[in-house]
N, C-alpha and C positions, 0 to 999 in steps of 0.2 A: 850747174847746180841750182843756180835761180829759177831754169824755167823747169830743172824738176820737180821741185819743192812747190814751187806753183802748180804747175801738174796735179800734184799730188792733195794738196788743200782743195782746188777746185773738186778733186773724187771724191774727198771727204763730204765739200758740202754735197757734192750730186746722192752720195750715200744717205746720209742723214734725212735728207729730203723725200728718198723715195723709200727707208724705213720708217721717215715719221707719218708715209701715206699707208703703206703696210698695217703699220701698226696700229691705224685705227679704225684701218676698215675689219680688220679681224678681231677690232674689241664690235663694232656693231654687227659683225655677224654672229659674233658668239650666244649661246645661248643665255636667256636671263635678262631679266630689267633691273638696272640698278638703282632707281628709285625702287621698285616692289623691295631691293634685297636691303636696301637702307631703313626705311621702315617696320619691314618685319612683316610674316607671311599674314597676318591677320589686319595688315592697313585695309582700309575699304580703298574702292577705284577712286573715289572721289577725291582722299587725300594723295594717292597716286598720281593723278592726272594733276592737282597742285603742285606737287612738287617737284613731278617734268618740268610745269613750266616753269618755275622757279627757278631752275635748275638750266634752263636751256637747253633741253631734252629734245624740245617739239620742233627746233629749229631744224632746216633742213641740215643734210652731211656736210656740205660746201661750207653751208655759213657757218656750222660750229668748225671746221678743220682752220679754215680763213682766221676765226676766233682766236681759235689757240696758238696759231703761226701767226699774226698780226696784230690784233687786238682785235677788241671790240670796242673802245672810246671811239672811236673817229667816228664811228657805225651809230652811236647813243647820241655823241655831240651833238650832230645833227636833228636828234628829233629834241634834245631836252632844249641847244639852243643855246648852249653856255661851254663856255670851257670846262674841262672833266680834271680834276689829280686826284692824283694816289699819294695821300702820307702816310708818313707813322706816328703811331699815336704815341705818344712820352706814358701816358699813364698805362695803357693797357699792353702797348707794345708790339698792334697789332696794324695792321695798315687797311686805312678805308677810302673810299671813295666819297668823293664833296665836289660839288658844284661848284663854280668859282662867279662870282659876282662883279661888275665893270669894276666894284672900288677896291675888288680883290678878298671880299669878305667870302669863306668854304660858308657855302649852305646845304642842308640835303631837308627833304619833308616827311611828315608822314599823314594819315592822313583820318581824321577824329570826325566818324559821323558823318554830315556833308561840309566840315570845315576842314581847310588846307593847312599844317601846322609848318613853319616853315623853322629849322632849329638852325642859329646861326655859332658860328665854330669862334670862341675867345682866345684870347692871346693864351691865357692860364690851363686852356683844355676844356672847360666847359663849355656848353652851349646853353642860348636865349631862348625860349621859343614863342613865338607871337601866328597869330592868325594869319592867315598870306593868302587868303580867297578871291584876291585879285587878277591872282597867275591865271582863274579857267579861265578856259577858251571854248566859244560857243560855235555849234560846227552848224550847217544850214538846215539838219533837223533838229537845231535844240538842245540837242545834247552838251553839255562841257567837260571838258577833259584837260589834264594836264600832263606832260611827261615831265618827268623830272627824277631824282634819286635819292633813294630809299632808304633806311638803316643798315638795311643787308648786302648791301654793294651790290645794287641793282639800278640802273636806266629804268623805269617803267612807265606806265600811263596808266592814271587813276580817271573815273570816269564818277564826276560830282553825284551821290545818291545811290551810287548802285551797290546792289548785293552781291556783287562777286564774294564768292568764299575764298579764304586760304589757309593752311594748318603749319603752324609755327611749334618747335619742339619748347616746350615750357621750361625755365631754368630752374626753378625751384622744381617741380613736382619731377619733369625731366620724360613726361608721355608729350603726344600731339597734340593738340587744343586746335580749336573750327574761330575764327575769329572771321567777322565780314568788314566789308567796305574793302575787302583786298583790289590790289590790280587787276589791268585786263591783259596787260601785255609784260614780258619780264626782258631784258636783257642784260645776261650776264656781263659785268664789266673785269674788264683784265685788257693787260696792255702786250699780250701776246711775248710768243718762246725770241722774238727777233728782239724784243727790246727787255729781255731778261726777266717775263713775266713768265712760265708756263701754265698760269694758272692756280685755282684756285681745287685743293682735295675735296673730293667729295664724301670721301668718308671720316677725313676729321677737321675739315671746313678753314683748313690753316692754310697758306698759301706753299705752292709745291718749292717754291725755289729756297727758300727758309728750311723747310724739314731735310729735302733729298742732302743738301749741302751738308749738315752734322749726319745723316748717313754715309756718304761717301767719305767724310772722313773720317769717320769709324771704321769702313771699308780698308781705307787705305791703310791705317795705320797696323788692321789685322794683316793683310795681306803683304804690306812693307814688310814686319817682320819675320813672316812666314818666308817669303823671297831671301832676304837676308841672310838667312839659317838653312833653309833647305840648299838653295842652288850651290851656294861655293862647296855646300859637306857631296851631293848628290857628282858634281863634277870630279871633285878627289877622288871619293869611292870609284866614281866612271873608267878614268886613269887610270887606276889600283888595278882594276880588275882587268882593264883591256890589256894593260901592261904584263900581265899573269895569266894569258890566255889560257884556260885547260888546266888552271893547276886549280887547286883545294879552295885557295881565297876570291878567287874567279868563281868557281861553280855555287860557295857561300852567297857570295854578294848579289850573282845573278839571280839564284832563288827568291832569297832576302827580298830583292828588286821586283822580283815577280808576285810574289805573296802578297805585299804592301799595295801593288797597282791593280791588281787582281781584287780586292776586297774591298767593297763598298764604304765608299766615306759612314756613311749611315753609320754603318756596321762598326766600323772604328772608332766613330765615336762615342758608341752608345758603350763598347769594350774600354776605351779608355776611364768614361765616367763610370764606371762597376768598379777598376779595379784605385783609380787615382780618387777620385769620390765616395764611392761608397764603401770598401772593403777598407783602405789603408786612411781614406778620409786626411788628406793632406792636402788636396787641393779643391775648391770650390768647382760644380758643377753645373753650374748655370753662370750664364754674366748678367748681374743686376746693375740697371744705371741709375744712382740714384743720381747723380748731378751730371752734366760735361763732362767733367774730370775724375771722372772713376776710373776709367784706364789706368790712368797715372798714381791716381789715390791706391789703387788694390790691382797692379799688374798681375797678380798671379791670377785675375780670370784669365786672360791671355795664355795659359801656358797650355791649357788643353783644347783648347780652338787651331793655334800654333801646330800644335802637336799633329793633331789630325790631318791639316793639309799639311804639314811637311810628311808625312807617309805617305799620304797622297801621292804626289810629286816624286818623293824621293828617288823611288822604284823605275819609275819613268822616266826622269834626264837621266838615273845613273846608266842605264841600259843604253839609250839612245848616247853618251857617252862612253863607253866599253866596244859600244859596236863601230863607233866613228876611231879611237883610235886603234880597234885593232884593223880597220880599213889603212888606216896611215904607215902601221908599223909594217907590213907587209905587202907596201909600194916600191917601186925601183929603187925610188931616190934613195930609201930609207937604207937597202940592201946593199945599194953603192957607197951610203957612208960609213957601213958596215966594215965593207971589205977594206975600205981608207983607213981601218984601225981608229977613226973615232972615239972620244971615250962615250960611253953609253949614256952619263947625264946628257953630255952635252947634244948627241941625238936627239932624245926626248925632248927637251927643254927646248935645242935651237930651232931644231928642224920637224917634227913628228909634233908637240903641241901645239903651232900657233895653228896648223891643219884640221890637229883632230876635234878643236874646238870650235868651227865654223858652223854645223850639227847642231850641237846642243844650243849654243848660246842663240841661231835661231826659234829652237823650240822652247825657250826659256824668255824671249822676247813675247812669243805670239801665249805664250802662257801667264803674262802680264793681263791681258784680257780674260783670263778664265777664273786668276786671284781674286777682281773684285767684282763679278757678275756673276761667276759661277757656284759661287759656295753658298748657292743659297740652302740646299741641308746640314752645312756644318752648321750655319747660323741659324738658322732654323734647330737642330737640338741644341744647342748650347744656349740660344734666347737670344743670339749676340743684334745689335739692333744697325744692321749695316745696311748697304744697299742691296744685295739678296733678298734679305729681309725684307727689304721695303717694296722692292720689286714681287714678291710672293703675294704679300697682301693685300697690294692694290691689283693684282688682275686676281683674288678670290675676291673683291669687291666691285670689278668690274672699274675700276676709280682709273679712267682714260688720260687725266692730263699727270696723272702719277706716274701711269705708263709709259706715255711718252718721253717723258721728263728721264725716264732711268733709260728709256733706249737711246735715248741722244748722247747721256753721257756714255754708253756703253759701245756705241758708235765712233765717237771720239777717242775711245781708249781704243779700239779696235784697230781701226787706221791710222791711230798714232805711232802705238808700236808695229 
């Protein structure tokens, strides 16, 4: 048993590893730039090409995969020179990058005109900021340059005088603004998918491991339920019918079974919110979050999400259970304990169901994987904000460590169950 389970951990990682190569070489072949689609069709090239490099766009394939599977500090340490952390910030809530200094004080710069502003991190969350023009460093043509790290969680190297441009999104006004003195060079920092960084969204700048976490357990908690409800009622019904091969309640439940699997989630749910929403107006049609705990606060968005995939489903283990036991009931054995004058519970019960349920509760396993990955159209009509969800809008953004981040859990769940 140990060296299966080992066996079997090691395919997962060998899995995971050669989806997490998959999957981003088919985000860079796809079509589309996702700086162009972050800024919007009317950005000029020029804040484009800033915001690659911003962005760590320009890096080759190698370096940014290495990035996201490893980090990137060890790669920055080096040129800034200093030891690199990632905290959380108390007031904002948000985690940055700081330089660490011999006496242990976080510093990061930025950089005013041709002076170096060096901003030192306080016990209370504030920072000092003082001149620090001492850090350039003059290279053999004259030039001086510094690497160091930035406000925007970036390693870079500023080059004393120069007019490098760069376009920063404004917070008050909330357009592009052209500001100079930028860098010459960026490197994104992140401490990579192996030390439980996957990186940083590109399209809502938050860190991936923070958001997908309250989507998958949105995910789960839709999907747990639906599991809960659907499988045990889908297997009775299964039994019912296979137990009744050919008769009235058999040819009911198989239709029933068929209609349900036959007809587009889409489709179901958009018929459900017509007649539970809008016609009888009993139940809510969208799911709004306004907090964490709105599940819990207003269950009843849960019942037409619910609802959907257990139709879904239902149609399909019941069938796939009807047809496993009417395989069983007309086996030898079964015949032979027939003729033994058995009583017929005890048939069923002793001998015919531990058999007939080998079938379904397989396909009810590998259907655990399709709970929380695959509904991305229930969740998608209903608003629900799960991993589907979250998986949809980051490949219509093109948003690569978002991607990855949902196929690794989706990997995981794969070869789990």
């Amino acid at each position: 048993m140990a060296k299966f389970i080992l066996r079997r951990l090691l395919f997962m990682l060998l899995t995971m590893l050669i989806v997490s190569i998959a999957v981003f070489l088919i985000c860079e072949v796809a079509p589309g730039d996702v700086a162009q689609h972050l800024l919007g069709q009317f950005a000029t090239p020029e804040q484009v090409a800033s915001f690659r490099e911003q962005l760590g766009l320009n890096q080759s394939l190698q370096v940014r995969y290495l990035s996201w599977l490893i980090g990137s500090d060890w790669r920055a340490r080096t040129k800034v020179g200093m030891p690199l952390r990632r905290i959380k910030m108390p007031r904002t809530d948000s985690c940055e990058w700081w330089a660490e200094e011999p006496d242990g004080t976080l510093i990061r710069w930025k950089l005013d005109g041709e002076d170096l502003i060096a901003m030192r991190l306080q016990p209370d969350g504030t920072t000092v900021e003082s001149v620090d023009n001492g850090r350039w460093q003059t290279d053999e043509d004259g030039v001086s340059s510094f690497w160091g790290v930035d406000t925007l969680n970036h390693a870079v190297q500023w080059v004393m005088g120069g007019e490098a441009a760069f376009w920063m999104k404004s917070k008050g006004a909330g357009w592009w603004v052209e500001q100079k003195g930028g860098a010459i060079k960026y490197i994104p920092l992140q401490r990579g998918l192996l030390r439980g960084d996957p990186g940083e969204s590109t399209q809502t700048r938050q860190p991936v491991a923070d958001t997908i976490v309250r989507r998958v357990q949105n995910s789960a908690i839709l999907a747990g339920v639906a599991f809960v409800i659907v499988m045990p009622l889908a297997i009775v019904l299964g039994l019912i019918a296979g137990l009744n091969e050919g008769k009235r309640i058999d040819r009911l439940l198989s239709i029933g079974g068929l209609v349900t699997t036959a007809t587009p989630n889409f489709a179901t749910g958009i018929f459900l919110i017509l007649i539970f929403a809008y016609w009888l107006q009993v139940l809510p049609g969208a799911t709004v979050f306004a907090s964490e705990k709105a599940i819990f606060e207003n269950p009843k968005m849960l019942i037409l999400p619910v609802a959907t995939l257990t139709l879904i489903e239902l149609g399909y283990v019941l069938r796939i259970t009807r047809a496993s036991m009417v395989e069983v009931m007309g086996s030898g054995y079964i015949r032979t304990a027939v003729l033994k004058g058995l009583p017929y519970s005890r048939i069923v019960f002793r001998h015919a169901l531990r058999n007939a349920l080998m079938a379904p509760i397989t396909v009810i396993m590998l259907h655990v994987n399709w709970l929380m990955g695959g509904i991305v159209v229930v969740e998608a009509i209903f608003g629900f904000p799960g991993l589907g969800m979250y998986l949809l809008n980051a490949a219509m953004y093109k948003d690569v460590f978002a991607i990855e981040a949902g196929a690794m859990v989706m990997v995981m769940l794969a070869v789990g169950t």
